[in-house]
C-alpha positions, 0 to 999 in steps of 0.5 A: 496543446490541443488535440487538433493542433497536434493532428495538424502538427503531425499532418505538416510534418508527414507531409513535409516528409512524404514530399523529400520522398517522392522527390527522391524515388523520382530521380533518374538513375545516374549513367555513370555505371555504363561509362566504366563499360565504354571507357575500358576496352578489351584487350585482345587474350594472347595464345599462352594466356587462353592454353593457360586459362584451358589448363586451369578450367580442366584442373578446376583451380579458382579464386586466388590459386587461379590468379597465382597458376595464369601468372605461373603459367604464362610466365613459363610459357613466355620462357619456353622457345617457340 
């Protein structure tokens, strides 16, 4: 194989390759991401939940110990007579 046809070769071959690239940084962003946002309302927090959520930001509790503490909490709430 010649020099040249090896140059051609390899100038194909780039290009071929540079064409799949611009194809794929052309292509729009898929909306599915703001769907999720659309599709879940929020529900409104009830009373025991939002004195549960004030109790654990005042003791700094986070991560896996808050999650345990809401559900304790709102589970004792909902025992005590109103």
């Amino acid at each position: 194989m010649t020099l040249s046809s090896r140059a051609a070769a390899t100038a194909f071959a780039s290009l071929l390759l540079m064409s799949s690239a611009f194809a794929q940084a052309t292509a729009p962003a898929p909306a599915a991401k703001a769907a999720p946002a659309e599709k879940k309302a929020e529900k409104p927090r009830s009373a025991a939940s939002l004195e549960c959520s004030k109790e654990a930001d005042t003791k700094g509790v986070h991560g896996k110990e808050r999650k345990k503490f809401m559900s304790d909490c709102k589970k004792t709430a909902a025992d005590k007579p109103k």
